[in-house]
C-alpha positions in Angstrom: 35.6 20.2 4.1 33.4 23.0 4.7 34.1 24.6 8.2 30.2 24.1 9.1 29.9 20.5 9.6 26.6 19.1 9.8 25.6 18.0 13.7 24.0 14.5 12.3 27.2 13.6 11.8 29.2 14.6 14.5 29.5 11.6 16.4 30.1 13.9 20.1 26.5 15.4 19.0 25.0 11.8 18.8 26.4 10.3 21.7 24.8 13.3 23.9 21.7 13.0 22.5 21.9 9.2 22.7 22.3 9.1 26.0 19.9 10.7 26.8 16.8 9.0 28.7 13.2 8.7 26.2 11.3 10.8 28.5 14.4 13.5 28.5 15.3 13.1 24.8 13.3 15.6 23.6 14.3 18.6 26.1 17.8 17.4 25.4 17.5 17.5 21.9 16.0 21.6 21.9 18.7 22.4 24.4 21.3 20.9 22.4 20.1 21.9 18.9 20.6 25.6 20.4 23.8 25.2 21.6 25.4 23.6 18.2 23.6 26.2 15.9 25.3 29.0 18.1 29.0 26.9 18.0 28.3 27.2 13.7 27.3 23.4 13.0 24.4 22.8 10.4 21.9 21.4 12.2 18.7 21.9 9.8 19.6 18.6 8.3 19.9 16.6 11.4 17.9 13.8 11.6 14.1 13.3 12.4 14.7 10.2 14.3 16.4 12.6 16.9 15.1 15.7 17.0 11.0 15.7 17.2 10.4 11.8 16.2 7.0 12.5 18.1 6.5 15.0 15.2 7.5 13.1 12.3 5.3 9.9 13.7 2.3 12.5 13.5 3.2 13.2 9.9 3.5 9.6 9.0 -0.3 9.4 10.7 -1.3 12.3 8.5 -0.1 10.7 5.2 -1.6 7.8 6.5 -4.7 9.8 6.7 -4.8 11.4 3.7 -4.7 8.3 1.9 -6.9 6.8 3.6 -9.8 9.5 2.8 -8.3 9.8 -1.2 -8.9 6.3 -2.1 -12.1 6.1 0.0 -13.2 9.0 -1.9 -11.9 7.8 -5.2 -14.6 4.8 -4.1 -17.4 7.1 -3.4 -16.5 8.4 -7.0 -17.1 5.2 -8.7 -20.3 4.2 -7.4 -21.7 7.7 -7.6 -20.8 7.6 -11.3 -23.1 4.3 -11.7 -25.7 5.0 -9.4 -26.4 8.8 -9.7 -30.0 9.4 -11.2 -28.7 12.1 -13.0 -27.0 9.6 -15.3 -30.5 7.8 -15.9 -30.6 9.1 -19.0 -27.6 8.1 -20.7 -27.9 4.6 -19.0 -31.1 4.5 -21.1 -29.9 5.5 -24.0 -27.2 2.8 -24.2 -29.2 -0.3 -23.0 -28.5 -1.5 -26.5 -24.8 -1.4 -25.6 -25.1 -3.6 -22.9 -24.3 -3.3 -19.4 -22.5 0.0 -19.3 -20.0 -1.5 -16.1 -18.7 -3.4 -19.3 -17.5 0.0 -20.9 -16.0 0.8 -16.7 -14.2 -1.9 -16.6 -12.6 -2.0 -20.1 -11.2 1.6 -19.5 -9.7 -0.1 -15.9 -8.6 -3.1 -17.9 -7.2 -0.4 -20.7 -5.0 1.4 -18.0 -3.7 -1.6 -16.8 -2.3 -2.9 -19.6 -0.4 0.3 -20.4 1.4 -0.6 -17.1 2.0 -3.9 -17.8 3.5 -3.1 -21.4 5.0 0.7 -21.3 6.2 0.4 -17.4 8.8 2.8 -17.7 6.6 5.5 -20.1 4.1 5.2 -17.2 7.1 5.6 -14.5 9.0 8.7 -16.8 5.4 10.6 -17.1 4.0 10.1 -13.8 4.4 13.5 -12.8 2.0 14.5 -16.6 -0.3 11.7 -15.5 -0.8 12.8 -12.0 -1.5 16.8 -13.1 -3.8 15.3 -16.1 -5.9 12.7 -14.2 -8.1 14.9 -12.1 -9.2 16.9 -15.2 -9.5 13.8 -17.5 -11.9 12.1 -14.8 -13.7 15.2 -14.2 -14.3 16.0 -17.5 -15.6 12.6 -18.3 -18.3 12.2 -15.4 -19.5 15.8 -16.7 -19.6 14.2 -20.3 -21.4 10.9 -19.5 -23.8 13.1 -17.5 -24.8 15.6 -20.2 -24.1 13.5 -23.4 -27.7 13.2 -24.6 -28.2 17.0 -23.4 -25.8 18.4 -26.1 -26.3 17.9 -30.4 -22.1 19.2 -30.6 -20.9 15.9 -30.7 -22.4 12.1 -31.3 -23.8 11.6 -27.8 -23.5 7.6 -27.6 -19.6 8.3 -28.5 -19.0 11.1 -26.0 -21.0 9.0 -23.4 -19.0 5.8 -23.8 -15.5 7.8 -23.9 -16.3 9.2 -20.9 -17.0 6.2 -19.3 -14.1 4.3 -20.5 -12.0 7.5 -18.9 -13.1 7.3 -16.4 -12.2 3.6 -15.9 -9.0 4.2 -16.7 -8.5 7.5 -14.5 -9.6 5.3 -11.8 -6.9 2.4 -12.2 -4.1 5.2 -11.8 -5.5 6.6 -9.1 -5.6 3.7 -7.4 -2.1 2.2 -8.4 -1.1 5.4 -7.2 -2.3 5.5 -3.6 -0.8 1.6 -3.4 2.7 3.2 -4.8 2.3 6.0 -1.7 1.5 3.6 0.9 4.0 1.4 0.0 6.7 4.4 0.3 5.7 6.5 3.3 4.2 4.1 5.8 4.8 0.7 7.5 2.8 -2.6 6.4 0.6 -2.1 9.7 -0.5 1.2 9.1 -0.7 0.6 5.0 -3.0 -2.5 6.4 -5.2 -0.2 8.6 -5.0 2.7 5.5 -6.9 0.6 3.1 -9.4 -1.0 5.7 -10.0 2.4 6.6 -10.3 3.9 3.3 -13.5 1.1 2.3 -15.2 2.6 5.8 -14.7 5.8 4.4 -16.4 4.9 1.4 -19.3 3.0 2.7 -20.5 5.7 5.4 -20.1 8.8 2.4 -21.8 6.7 0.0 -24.7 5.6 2.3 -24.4 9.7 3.5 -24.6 11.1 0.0 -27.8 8.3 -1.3 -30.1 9.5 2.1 -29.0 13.4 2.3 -28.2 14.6 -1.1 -30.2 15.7 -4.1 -29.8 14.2 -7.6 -28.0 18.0 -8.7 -25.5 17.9 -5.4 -24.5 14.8 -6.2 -23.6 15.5 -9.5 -21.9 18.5 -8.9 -20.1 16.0 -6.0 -19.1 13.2 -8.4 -17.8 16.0 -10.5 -15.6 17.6 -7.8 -13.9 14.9 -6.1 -11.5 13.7 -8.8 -9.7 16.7 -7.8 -10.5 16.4 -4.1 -8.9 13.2 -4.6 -5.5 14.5 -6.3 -4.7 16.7 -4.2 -5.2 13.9 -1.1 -2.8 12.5 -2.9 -0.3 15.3 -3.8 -0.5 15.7 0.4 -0.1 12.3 0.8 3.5 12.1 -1.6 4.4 15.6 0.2 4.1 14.7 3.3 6.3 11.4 2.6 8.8 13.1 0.6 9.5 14.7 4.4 9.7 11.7 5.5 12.4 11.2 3.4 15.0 9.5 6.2 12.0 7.8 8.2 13.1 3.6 8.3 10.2 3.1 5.9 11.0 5.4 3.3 14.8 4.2 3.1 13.2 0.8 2.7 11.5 2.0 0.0 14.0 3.9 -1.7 16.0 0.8 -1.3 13.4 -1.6 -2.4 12.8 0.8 -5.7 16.3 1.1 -6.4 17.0 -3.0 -6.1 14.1 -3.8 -8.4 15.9 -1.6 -10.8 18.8 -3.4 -10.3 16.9 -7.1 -10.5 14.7 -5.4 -13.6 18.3 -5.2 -15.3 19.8 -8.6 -14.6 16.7 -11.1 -14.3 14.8 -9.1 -16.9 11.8 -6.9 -16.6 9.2 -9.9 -15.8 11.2 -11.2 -12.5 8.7 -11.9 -9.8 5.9 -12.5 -12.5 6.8 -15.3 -14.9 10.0 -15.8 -12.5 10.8 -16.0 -9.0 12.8 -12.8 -7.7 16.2 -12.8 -7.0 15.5 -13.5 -3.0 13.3 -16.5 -4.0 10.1 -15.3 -3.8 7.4 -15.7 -6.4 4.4 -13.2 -5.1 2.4 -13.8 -8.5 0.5 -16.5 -7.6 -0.5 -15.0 -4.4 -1.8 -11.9 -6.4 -3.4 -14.1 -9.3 -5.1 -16.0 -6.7 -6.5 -13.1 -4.7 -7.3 -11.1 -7.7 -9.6 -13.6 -9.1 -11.1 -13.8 -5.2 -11.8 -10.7 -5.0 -13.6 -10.2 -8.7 -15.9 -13.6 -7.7 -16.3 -11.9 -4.0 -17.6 -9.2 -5.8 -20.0 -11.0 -8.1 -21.9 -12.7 -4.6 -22.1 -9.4 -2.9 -24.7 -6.3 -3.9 -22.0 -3.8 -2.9 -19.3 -5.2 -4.8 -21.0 -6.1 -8.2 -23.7 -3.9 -8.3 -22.9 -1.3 -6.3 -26.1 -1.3 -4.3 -26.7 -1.2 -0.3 -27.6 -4.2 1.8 -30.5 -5.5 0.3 -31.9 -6.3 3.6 -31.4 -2.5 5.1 -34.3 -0.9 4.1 -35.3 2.5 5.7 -32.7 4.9 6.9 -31.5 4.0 10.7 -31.6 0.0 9.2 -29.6 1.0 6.6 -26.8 3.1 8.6 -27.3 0.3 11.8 -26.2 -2.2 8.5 -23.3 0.2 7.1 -22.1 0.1 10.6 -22.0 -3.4 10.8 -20.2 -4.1 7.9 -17.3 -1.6 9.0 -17.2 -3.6 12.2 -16.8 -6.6 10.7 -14.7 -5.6 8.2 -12.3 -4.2 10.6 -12.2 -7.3 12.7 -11.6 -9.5 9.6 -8.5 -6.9 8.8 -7.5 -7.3 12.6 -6.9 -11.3 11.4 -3.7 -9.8 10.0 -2.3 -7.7 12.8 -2.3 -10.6 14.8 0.9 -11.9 13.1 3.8 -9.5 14.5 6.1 -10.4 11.6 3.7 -9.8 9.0 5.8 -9.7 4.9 8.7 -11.7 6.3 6.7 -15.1 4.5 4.9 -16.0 2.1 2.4 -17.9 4.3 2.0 -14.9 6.5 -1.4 -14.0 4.4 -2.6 -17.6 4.8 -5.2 -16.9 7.5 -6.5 -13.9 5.0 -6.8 -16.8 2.3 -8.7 -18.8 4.9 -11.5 -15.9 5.5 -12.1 -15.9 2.1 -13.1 -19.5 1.7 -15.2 -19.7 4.7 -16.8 -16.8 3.2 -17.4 -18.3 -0.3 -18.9 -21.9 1.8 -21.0 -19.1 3.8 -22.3 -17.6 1.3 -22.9 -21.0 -1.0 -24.0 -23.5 2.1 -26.0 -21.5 4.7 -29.6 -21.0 4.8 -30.6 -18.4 6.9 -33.5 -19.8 9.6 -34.8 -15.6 10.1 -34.6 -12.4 9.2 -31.7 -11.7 12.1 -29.9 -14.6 10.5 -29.7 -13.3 7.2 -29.3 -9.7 7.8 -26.0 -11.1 10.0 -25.1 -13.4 7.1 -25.2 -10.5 4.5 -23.2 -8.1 6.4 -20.6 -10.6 7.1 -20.7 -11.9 2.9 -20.3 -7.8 2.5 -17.7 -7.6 4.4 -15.6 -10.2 3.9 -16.1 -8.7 0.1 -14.0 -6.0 1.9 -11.7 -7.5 3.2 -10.4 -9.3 -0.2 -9.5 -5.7 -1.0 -7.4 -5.4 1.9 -5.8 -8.2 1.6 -5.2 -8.1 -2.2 -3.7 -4.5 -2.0 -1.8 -5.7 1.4 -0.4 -8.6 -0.5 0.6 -6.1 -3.2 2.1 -3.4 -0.6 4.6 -6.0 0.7 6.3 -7.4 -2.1 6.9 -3.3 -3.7 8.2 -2.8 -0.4 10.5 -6.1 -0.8 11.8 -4.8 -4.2 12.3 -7.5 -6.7 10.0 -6.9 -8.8 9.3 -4.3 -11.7 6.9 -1.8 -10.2 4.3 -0.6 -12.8 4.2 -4.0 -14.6 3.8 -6.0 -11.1 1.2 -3.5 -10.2 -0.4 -3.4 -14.2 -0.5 -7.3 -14.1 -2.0 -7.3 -10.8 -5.1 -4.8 -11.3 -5.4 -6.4 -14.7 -6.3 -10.1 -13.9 -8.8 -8.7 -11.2 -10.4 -6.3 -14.2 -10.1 -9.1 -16.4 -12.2 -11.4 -14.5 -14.6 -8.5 -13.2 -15.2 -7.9 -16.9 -15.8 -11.8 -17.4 -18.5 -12.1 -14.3 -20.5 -9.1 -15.2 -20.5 -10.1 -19.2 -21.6 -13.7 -18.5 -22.8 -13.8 -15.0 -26.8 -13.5 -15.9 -26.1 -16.2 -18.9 -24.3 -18.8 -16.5 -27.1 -19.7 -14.4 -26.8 -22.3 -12.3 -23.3 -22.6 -13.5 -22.4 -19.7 -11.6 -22.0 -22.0 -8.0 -19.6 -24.5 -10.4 -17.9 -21.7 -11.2 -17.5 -20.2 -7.4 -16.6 -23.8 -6.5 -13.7 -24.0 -8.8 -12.5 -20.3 -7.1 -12.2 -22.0 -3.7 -10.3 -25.0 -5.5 -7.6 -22.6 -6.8 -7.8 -20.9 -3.4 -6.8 -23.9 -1.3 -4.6 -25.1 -3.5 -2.9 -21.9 -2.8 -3.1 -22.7 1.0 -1.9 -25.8 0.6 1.0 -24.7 -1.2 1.9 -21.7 1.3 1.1 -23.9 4.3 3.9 -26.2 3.0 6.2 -23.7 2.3 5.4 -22.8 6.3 6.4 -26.7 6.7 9.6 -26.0 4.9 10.7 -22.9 7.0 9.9 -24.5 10.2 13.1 -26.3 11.0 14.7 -23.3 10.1 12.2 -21.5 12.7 15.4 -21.2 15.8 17.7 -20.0 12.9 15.5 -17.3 11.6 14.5 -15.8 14.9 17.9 -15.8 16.5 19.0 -14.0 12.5 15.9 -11.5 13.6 17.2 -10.2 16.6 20.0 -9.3 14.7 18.5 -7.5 12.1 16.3 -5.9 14.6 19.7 -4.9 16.5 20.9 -3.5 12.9 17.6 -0.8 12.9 17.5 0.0 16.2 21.7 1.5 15.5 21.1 2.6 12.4 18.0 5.1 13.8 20.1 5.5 17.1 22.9 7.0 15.5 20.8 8.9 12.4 22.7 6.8 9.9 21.5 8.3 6.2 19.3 6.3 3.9 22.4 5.2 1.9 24.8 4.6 5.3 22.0 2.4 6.4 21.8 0.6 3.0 25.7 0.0 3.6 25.5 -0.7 7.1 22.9 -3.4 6.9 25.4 -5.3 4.1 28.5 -4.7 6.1 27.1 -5.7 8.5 26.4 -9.4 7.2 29.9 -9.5 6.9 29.8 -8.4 2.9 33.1 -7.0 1.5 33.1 -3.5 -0.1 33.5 -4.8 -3.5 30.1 -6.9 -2.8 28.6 -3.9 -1.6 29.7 -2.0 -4.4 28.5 -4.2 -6.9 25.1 -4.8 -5.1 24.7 -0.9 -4.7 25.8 0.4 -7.9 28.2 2.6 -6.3 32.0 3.0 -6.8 34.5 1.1 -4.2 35.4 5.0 -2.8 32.1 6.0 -2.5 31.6 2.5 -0.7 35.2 3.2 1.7 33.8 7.1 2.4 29.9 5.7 3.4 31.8 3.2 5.6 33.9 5.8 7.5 31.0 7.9 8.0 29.3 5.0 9.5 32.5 4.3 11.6 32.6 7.9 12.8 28.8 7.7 13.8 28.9 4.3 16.0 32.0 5.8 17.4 34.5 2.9 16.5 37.2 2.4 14.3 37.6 -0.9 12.6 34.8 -3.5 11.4 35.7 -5.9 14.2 34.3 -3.2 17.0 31.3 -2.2 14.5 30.5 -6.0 15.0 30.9 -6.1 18.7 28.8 -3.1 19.3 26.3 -4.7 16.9 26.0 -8.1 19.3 26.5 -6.4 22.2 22.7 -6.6 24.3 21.0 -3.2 24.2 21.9 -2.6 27.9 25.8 -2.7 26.4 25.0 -0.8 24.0 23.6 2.0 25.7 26.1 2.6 28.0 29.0 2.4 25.2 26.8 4.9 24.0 26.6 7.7 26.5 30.3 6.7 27.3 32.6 9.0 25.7 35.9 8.1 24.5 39.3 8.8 26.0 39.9 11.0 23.0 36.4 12.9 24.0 37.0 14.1 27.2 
């Protein structure tokens, strides 16, 4: 063994940190990080959670933030590239195509079916995708812009091309910022993330139709593909150092164990097949998928990408943006209020229920005034918002539960919302009065799904006493494995040895050989400071008071 060991495992390290008080940890921690780097030990790759976990929560915040400005801005992007009046033109020119969001969404609907079919070509060149997106988008808003301004090439082709990339640019993009929240940042924060990317989007968008000039914002709609990759190359950096935070291990863990169900259930498990923990999360996303797209299609901002109809001149208009990014974040609030949020499938039942008031809102009520209907049109606005939180939240869980094989869940999933985008806006002016039977039949499928989640609720409830007496446990599990700066692997280990799994279980559930399995478990022995499984267990029910004092009580062999 090399002569400098590394201080995150040196259990006498741990137990003097540990021991510590929270409000003398971190002094303790600089004081003691001096005093082992002078006695030789390595202590550059000791972990976060004990040295500066103030520091690495800030980090978390800023990936957090990054993403949430990136896909705001990848927002502002879209509409600017179907409402800029610089694009007047080539709208013109190809009325005889028809609707030109057609063209959008079949380049969206094109990238996500390269996910659902190639999911490990999109997974192996992720990295070629990620450098060539930004210049592919780019390029193409600059083409559809000056397509009828140039004789080089057939202008219809190079405008429709460019808006088809564009499209597809935009699916990646966005799959990509769901695949980085799901990695770097708990379900909370990816919850508040997307909610705060939309009231990013509206306030730029409203800011860039009042203040900017028809060249800016063409110059603007060309720029921010990049300015959007590199918010997310931040985003993934600043996560990849977050490499041992809880989250990240979970995600690590999730990805590598939907390998591992992609090769024994086959690469549709979770879509056409429950997972292997039980769970079936495609009906959930079907259902809000085809929500959202028919949200979309009764709200101006969603289907037509204008402002609030009823918000005319500028202060209106920004008092309106304002309310809808009020509302929106109280809706998204309706989700925090449940504190074990992912654990269920019912958990996004109340989400389910917003959406169906909002669709009988929208359908039954009259407005009496003006007030009244400016109230009613924010709120429809909205809750057209919201059905993207919830349909990317729903989404962020079950990555972060693993089962299911990433880039096709994720290609599937943004493909039955493009699909039935691109069936509203082909047929939505043709339908008619059909358009409310349609809508209707929406909120049928939609409390169906209630119904069905709510009695899977029933089914779980006698086992309520079971489960929250189990969650205490597992709760017990994370709080030792961040006390004691167990790796992402140990912790993988722990948490199955923990249920009482044998090491050949483990082995075979981890993909690792039996020694590697009987070295991860010594380590994890030498960190809690005991020497058989028996006292890992007792330390493991021991009440938190117990445990803390076992912690900063060293052994006879310590003194």
């Amino acid at each position: 063994m090399d002569s400098r060991q590394t201080a995150a495992n040196h259990p006498k390290v741990l137990k003097c940190l540990m021991a510590a008080s929270p409000k003398r940890r971190i002094l303790r921690n600089g004081a003691a990080k001096s005093i082992m780097a002078a006695k030789g030990y390595d202590v550059g790759r000791l972990s976060p959670h004990i040295w500066g976990g103030p520091l690495q929560h800030i980090r978390s915040y800023r990936a957090a933030a990054c993403i949430a400005l990136g896909w705001g801005l990848l927002a502002v992007w879209a509409d600017l590239y179907g409402h800029m009046p610089a694009l007047a033109i080539p709208y013109s020119e190809l009325s005889s195509f028809g609707n030109m969001r057609i063209f959008w969404l079949t380049g969206l609907l094109a990238m996500s079916c390269i996910m659902v079919a190639f999911p490990q070509r999109v997974k192996q060149h992720a990295g070629a995708l990620q450098f060539a997106a930004p210049f592919i988008a780019s390029f193409s808003t600059l083409a559809f812009a000056a397509s009828f301004q140039q004789s080089v090439l057939p202008p219809q082709a190079l405008a429709l091309t460019g808006i088809v990339a564009s499209g597809a640019c935009y699916t990646w993009f966005a799959c990509s910022f769901c695949l980085v929240i799901a990695r770097t940042t708990s379900l909370r924060a990816a919850i508040a993330t997307v909610a705060g990317s939309l009231i990013i989007k509206i306030f730029v968008f409203h800011a860039l139709s009042l203040l900017a000039s028809d060249s800016a914002a063409t110059v603007v709609a060309i720029a921010l593909p990049f300015v959007v990759a590199a918010l997310l190359k931040a985003a993934e950096s600043l996560g990849r150092k977050n490499a041992e935070q809880p989250n990240a291990a979970l995600a690590d863990s999730a990805e590598a164990h939907a390998a591992n169900v992609t090769a024994q259930k086959g690469p549709w498990a979770g879509i056409i097949s429950p997972t292997s923990e039980g769970d079936w999360p495609f009906p959930q996303v079907a259902i809000a998928a085809v929500a959202l797209a028919t949200m979309r299609a009764i709200t101006p901002l969603g289907f037509f990408g204008d402002p609030l109809n009823l918000f005319t001149n500028i202060p209106v208009s920004l008092l309106g943006a304002l309310g809808v990014c009020v509302i929106t974040g109280a809706l998204s609030a309706i989700l925090f209020a449940n504190k074990r949020l992912g654990e269920k499938s019912a958990d996004f039942l109340p989400g389910f229920l917003v959406l169906i008031f909002a669709f009988f809102a929208s359908a039954g009520i009259s407005p009496s005034n003006a007030v009244t209907a400016a109230i009613l049109e924010m709120f429809i606005t909205a809750a057209e918002a919201f059905g993207h939180v919830l349909f990317w939240s729903i989404l962020v869980v079950f990555i972060r539960r693993g089962g299911v094989a990433t880039y096709r869940f994720l290609g599937c999933a943004t493909g039955i919302y493009n699909a039935i985008s691109l069936i509203w806006i082909t047929f939505f002016f043709d339908l008619g009065i059909a358009n409310n039977a349609v809508i209707l039949c929406v909120v049928f499928a939609i409390l169906t799904l209630v119904v069905w989640l709510a009695d899977r609720r029933g089914v779980q409830q006698p086992q309520q006493a079971a489960a929250d007496a189990g969650s205490e446990l597992v709760d017990r599990r994370e709080e030792l494995a961040n006390r004691y700066a167990l790796s992402p692997r140990e912790r993988e280990v722990f948490m199955m040895l923990a249920q009482g799994r044998s090491r050949a279980h483990i082995s075979n559930a981890l993909v690792l050989s039996e020694g590697t399995v009987k070295t991860h478990i010594s380590h994890i022995y030498a960190k809690l400071g005991v020497s058989n499984k028996q006292e890992m267990l007792d330390l493991l029910l021991a009440n938190e008071e117990n445990g803390e004092d076992r912690a900063a009580q060293p052994k006879d062999g310590d003194r």
